[in-house]
N, C-alpha and C positions, 0 to 999 in steps of 0.2 A: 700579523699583517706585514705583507714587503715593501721594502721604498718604490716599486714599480706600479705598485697596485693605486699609488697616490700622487703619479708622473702628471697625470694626463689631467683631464675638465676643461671645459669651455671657459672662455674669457667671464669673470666675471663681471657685474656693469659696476659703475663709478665708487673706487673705497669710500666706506662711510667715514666719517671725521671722526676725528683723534677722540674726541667726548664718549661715542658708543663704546670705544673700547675700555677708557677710563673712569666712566661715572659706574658706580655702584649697582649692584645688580638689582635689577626690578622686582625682582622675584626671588627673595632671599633665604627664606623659611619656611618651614610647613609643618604643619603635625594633626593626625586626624584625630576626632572625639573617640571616647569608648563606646557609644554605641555606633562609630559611624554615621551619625546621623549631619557632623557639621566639618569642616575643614577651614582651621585657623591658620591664618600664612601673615609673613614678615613680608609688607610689599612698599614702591615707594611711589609714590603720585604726587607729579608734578615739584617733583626732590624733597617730598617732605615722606619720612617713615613714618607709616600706619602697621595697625593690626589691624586684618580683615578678616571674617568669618562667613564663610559661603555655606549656603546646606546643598546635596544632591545634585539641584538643577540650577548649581552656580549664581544662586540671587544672595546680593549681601545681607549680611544676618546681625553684626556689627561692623561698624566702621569708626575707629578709635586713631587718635594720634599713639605712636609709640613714645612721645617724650622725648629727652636731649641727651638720654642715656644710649649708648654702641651697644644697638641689641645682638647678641651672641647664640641666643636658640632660644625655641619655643616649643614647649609642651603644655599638654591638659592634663590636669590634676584628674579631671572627673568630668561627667559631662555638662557642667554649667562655669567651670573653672579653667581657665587661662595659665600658666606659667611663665615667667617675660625672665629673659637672663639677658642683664648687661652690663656692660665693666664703663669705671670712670678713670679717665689720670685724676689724680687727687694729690696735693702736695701737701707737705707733711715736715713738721719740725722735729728736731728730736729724736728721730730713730735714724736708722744709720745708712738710709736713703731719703732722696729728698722728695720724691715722688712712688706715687704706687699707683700699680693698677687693679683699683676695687673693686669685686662683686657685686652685684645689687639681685633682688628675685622679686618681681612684680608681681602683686596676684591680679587679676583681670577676671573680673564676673562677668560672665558673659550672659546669664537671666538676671533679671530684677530680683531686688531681694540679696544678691551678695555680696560682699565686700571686697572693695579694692585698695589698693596700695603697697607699699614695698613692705617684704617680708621683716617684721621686728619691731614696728612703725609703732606700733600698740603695745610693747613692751621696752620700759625705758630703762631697763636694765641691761640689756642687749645693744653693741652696735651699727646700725644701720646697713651693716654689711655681710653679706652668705658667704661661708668658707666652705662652699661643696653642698651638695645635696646627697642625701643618702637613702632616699625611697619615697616614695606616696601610698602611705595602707589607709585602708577604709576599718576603722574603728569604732565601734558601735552607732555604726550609722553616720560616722561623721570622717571628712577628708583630713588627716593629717601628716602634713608635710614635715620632711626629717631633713634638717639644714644644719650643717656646723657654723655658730658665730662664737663672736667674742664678749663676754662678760663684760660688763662695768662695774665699778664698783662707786660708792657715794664717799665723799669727800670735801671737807670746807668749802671748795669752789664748785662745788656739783659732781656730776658723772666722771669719771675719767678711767683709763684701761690701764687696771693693774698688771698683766701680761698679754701676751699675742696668741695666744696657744688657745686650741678652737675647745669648746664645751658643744655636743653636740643638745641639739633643741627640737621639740617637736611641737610644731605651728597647727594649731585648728584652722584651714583655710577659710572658713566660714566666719569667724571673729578673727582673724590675724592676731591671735593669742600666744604667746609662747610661752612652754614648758622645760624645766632642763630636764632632760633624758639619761647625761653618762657625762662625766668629770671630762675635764680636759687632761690631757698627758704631762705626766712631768716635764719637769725642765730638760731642756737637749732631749726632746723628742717628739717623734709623729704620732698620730692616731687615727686609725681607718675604724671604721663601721659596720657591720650588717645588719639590716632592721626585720627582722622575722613578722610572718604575717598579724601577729599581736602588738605592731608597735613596739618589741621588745630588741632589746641587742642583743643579737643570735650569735654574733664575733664579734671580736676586737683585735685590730692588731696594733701591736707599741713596736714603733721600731728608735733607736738609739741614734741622734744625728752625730755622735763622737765615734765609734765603733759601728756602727752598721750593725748591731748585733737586734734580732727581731725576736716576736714571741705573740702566737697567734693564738686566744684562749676563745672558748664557747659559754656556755650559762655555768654560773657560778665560778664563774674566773679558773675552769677547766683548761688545761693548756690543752691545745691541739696537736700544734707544732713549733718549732724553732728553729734559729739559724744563725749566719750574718751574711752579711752585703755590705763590702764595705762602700760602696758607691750607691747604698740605696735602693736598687731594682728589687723590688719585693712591693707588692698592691694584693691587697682582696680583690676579688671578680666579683665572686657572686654567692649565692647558694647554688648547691646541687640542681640535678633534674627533678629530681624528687622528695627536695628537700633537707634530705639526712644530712647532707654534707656538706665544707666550703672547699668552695675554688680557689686558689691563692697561684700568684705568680709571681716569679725571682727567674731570674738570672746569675750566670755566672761564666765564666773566662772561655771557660772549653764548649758549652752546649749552646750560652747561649740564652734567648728568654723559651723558660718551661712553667708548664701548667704541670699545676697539682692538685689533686680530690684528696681530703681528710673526711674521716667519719664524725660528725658533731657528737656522737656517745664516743669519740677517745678507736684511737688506731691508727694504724699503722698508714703515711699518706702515700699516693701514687701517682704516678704519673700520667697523663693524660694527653692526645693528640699532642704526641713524639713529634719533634723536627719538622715542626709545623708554625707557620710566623703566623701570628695572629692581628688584623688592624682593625676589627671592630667587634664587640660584644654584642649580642641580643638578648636581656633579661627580659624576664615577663616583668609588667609593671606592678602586679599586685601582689606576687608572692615572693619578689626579688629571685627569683628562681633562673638558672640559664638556660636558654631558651635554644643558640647558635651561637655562630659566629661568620664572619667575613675574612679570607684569608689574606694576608700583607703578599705583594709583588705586582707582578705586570701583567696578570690577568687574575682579578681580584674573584675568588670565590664563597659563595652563601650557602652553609650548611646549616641546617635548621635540624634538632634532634627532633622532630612530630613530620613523619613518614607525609603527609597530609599535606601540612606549610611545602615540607621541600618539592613536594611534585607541582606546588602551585607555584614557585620562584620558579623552578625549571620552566615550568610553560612561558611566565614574564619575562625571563630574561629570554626564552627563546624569541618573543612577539619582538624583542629591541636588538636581535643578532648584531653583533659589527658598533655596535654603542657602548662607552663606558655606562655601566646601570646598575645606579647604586638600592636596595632597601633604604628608605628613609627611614618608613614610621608604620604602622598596624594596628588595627582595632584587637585586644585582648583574645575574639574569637577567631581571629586572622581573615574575617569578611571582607575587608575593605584594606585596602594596601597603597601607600604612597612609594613612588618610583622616582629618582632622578638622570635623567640622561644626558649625554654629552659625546661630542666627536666629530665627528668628519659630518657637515652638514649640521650641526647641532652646535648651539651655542647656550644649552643648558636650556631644560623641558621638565617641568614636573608634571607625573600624570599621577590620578585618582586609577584604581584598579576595582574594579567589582570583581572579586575572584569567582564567587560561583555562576556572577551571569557572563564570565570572559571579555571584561568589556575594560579598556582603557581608557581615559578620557585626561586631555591635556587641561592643567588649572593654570600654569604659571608658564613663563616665559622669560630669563634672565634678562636676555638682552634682545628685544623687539626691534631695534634699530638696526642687528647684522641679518640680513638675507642667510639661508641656509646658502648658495651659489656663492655667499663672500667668505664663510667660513674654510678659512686656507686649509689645504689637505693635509694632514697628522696620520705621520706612521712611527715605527718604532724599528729603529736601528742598529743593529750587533756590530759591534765593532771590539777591537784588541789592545789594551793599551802595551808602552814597549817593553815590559816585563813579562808579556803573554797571559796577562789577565784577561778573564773574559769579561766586556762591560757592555753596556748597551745605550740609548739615549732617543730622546723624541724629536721628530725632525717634523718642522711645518714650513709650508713651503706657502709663498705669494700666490693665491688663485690665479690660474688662468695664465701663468706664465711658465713657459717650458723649464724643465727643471736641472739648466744646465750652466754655469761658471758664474754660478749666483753671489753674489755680497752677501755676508754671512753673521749673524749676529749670534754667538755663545752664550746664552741664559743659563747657567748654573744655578741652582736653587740653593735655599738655603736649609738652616737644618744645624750642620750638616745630616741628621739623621733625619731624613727625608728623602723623597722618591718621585720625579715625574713619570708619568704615565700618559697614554694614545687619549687624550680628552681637551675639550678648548680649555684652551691659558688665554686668557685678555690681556698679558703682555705680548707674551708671542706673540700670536693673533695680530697685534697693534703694527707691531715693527713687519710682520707679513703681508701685512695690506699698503705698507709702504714699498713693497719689492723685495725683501731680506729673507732669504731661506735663515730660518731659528733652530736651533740646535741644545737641545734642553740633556747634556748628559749626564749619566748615572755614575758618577765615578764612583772610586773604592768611598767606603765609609758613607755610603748612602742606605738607607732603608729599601725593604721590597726583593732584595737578592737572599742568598745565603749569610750567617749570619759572622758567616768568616768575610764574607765581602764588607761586613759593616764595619768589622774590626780591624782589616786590612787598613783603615784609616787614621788608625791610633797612631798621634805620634808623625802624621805625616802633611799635615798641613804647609802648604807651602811648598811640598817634595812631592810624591808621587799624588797623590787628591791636585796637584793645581795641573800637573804633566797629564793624568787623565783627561783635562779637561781638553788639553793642545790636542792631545792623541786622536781625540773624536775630529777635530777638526782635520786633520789631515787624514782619515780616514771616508771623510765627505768631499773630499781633496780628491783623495787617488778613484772615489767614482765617478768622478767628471760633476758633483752635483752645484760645488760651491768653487769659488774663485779663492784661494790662502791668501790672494795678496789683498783682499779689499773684507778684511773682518774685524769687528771690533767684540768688547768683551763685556756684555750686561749684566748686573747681579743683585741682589737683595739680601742683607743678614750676612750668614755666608758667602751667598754669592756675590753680596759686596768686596767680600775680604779678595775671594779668587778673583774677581775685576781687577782690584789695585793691583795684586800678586802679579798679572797677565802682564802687567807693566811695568813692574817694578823689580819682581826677582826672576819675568822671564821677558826675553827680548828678541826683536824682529818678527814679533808673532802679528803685533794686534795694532790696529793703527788708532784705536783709542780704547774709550774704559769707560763706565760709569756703575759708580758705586752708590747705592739705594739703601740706607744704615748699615753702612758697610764698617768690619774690623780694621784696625789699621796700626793696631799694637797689640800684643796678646799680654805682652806681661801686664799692659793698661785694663787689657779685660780681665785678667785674672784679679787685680788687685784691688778692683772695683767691682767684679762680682763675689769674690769670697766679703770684703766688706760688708757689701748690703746685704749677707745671707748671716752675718752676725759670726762670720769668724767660723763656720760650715767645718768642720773636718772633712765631710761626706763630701759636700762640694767639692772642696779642693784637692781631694784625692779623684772624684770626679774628672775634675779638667785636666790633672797631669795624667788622666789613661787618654786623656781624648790628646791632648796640646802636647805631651812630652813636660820636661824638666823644664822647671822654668830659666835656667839656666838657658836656655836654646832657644828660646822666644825671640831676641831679637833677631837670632838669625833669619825668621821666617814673617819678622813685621814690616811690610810696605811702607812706614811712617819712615825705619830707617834705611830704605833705599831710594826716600824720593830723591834725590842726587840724581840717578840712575833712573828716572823713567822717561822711557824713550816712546810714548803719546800722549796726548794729552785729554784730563783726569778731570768728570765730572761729579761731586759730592753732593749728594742728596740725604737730607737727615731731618727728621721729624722733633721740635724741640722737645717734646713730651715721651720721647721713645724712652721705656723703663726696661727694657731688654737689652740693646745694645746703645750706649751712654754717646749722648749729641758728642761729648766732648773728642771721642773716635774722629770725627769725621774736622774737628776745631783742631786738633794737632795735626792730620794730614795736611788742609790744607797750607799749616802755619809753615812745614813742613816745606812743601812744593814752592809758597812764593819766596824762603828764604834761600832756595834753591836756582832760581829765576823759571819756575816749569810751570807748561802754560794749563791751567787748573779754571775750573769753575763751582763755588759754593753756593746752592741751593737751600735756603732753613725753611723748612716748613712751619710754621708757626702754628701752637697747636694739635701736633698731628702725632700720630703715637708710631709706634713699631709695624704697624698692621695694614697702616693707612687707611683706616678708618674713614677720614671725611672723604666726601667727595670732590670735593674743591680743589684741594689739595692731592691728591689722588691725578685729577687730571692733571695740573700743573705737572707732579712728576712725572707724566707718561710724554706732556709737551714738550717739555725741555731735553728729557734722554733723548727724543726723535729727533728735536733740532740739532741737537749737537753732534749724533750719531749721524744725519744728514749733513752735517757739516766737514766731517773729519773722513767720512765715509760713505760718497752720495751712491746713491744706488742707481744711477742713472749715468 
């Protein structure tokens, strides 16, 4: 799609308020039953989150609180069972964080007759918390879910956890019973799973968190293959198409992330869909078998290996031409198909598909409150950064208002291994129903390109990843769309860190800045994330391919150039965020006022990495507008 194709539209009528953009979406989740017969969704009414259960002709079927747990997805185990995934911050003595964010898996009977409550709840040996799911097989008649937890063990004062390292389990969803399945891994190591259709562990992979060194075996602790990684990229996929085999995927320096097929009887592995990025998986749910895949970049593609499925996506995805439109979820016979859309006029639509009667039918609606006519126009933008890279970026422009020497707002995402793409953003969105053509670029070191583009980033934080981000902006510059001298610089995670950078190690650009758990020291993050990951080799060989030598950190941390910021610097931090540490955003601003630079501290109380609540959610969306309206009115 070209920036000319998304110039034009009719005025839209009055922006709706700051809340529609910032409260939580109404329509969160979905997943349909195995036989198609019912559709369970994550919705929220009247700001409280429920599970709801509609059959065919949309009449509720349950209607359930979800609890005060961040639900994170929902599947059906089978067709009377429910799966509820949500995480807690949970605070914690004695391990070498002080917070964590925990798993939970809720079962939800959805006929009379089943059993509810959180996965382990029934077995006090286990606790209370899932380290991953690893399949749902139907075993003599009966639903058993495959969860990695932690062990307890009995001692003078009761239960307590002799180590961290997952024992994988398998749960009778019917009794919320659990059974161990397969040892946890030694010490200084990981353990992945395959659950073959007997309940049984068809693989295992052990990878070494000192050396990266992996070892992928089949039944009777057969090796299949081996390797290392010293930074870790090595995961199971799946089983084969037909079984015989696993899918395993690694990376490395020169290719890149690759898929590989090993024979389960022993042989020689291969390679499979070459120089191909891969962003989502399709296994079958009963035989763990791979089914497809969805491909990573800027126009995301769905291959299904069943000639049958892929003519039936072809047709849906043709019915939604010109929409982002994702595969959510499928009935095991591929009868019934759940769709999500999004883009220009859409502000995120879930539809129910009948494949064989061709018929699509809308269930959900994100955000009920934006008009399809207030949905600002989204295209996608080529642009060069000045080394003659090729990059690209999302540009959403204020409905209804000519697209010409507009005030300009840089939303850099975070990540960094991440990728915007042509689909509503409700921040964007937010700041474009205020007047602000948004500008979401794909610098080096994002996801979604080549995988040299991703690498092009190593090492470059603060130098060319922060310069990309200028580069886009003056290339919306020389087409007449945006005004250079009226933009400011918005960010999240990462894009916090390039916020402060925009002001800190580069100058005359941005006439202000707000940072959203933003970095603001790297040797701080280094030394507080190898810490909490217990002293990681893997990690910390990790972040000096990502960050460089840590020798060179402060050259590229905004904490030590606030002397030198030349706008003024809004800090938004969630006290609960276990990803990037409150204390980030506590030494910038300690920073700027010892400095005398005019700064604002925002502490979300409560509120994690994700922003989670919606209360808090809006607050941050209020205050970035005001202050960005303040340093930089659009009018």
């Amino acid at each position: 799609m070209s920036v000319a194709s998304v110039l034009g539209g009719a005025r839209a009528a009055e922006a709706p308020p700051l809340d529609a953009y910032g409260e939580l979406s109404q329509f969160e989740d979905a997943a349909i039953s195995p036989d198609g017969s019912l559709t369970a969704a994550v919705v929220r009414i009247k700001g409280e989150r429920r599970i709801v259960a509609i059959d065919g002709q949309d009449k509720p079927f349950v209607n359930i609180s979800a609890g005060p747990g961040k639900v994170r997805s929902i599947q059906w185990a089978d067709d009377k069972t429910v799966l509820l995934t949500t995480t807690s911050t949970v605070p914690v003595f004695g391990f070498t964080a002080d917070k964590y964010e925990l798993t939970g898996t809720i079962i939800l009977a959805m006929k009379p007759g089943g059993v509810s409550g959180s996965v382990f709840a029934n077995t006090d040996s286990v606790a209370r918390t899932t380290r991953g799911q690893y399949g749902i097989r139907s075993i003599d008649g009966r639903t058993v879910g495959f969860f990695g937890g932690i062990a307890l063990q009995m001692g003078g004062s009761g239960r307590y956890m002799e180590h961290g390292r997952t024992t994988l389990y398998g749960v009778d969803l019917s009794t919320n019973r659990a059974r161990a399945v397969a040892p946890p891994p030694e010490e200084d190591h990981f353990r992945d799973w395959l659950i073959d259709t007997s309940g049984k562990v068809g693989a295992m992979l052990d990878v070494s968190q000192i050396d990266g060194g992996w070892r992928i075996t089949g039944a009777k602790s057969k090796e299949l293959a081996r390797g290392t990684t010293p930074t870790g990229d090595i995961s199971l996929i799946s089983f084969g198409h037909d079984g015989s085999s696993v899918i395993y995927e690694t990376a490395d320096d020169q290719h890149g992330q690759r898929w590989f097929e090993v024979p389960i009887m022993g042989g020689d592995a291969k390679e499979i869909v070459p120089g191909i990025a891969i962003d989502r998986v399709f296994v079958d749910k009963v035989t763990g078998r791979l089914q497809g895949y969805r491909t990573d970049g800027d126009t995301r593609v769905t291959v299904m290996s069943d000639p049958a499925q892929q003519r039936a996506l072809t047709a849906i995805f043709r019915a939604f031409k010109g929409l982002n439109t994702q595969l959510m979820d499928y009935t095991p016979n591929f009868s019934k198909v759940l769709v999500r859309t999004s883009g220009n006029g859409d502000s995120g639509t879930w539809y129910r598909v009948d494949v064989a009667g061709k018929h699509a039918e809308p269930i959900g609606y994100e955000r009920l409150r934006i008009a399809p006519e207030q949905v600002g126009p989204i295209s996608l933008v080529l642009y060069e950064a000045q080394d003659g890279l090729a990059l690209n970026g999302v540009l959403t422009l204020p409905p209804g208002i000519p697209a010409k020497n507009l005030p300009v707002i840089m939303l850099p995402h975070g990540g960094p291994a991440a990728h915007d793409t042509v689909q509503f953003d409700w921040m964007a969105q937010a700041f474009a129903s205020r007047g602000y053509a948004v500008f979401q670029p794909n610098f080096r070191g994002s996801t979604g390109g080549s995988y040299s583009l991703r690498r092009a980033g190593d090492g470059e934080w603060g130098r060319k990843m922060q310069t990309d981000i200028s580069d886009g902006l003056s290339a919306l510059a020389a087409k007449g769309i945006v005004d250079p001298k009226r933009a400011c610089i918005v960010g999240a995670s990462y894009g916090g860190y390039a916020a402060l950078a925009g002001v800190t190690l580069q100058h005359g650009i941005y006439r202000c800045a707000v940072a959203v758990a933003g970095i603001s020291d790297l040797g701080l993050m280094y030394n507080t994330d190898t810490r909490e990951s217990g002293g990681s080799k893997m990690l910390s060989r990790a972040l000096k391919r990502q960050l460089g030598e840590p020798k060179g950190f402060s050259a590229v941390s905004p904490r030590k150039f606030a002397a030198g910021a030349d706008g003024p610097i809004m800090l938004i931090h969630g006290k609960d965020d276990t990803v990037v540490d409150y204390g980030q955003s506590r030494v910038m601003a300690d920073a700027l006022k010892d400095n005398g630079k005019p700064f604002e501290l925002i502490t979300l109380q409560g509120e994690d990495h994700w922003l989670s609540k919606e209360e808090t959610r809006k607050r941050m969306l209020t205050e970035s507008i005001r202050f960005v309206q303040k340093y930089n009115p659009a009018n």
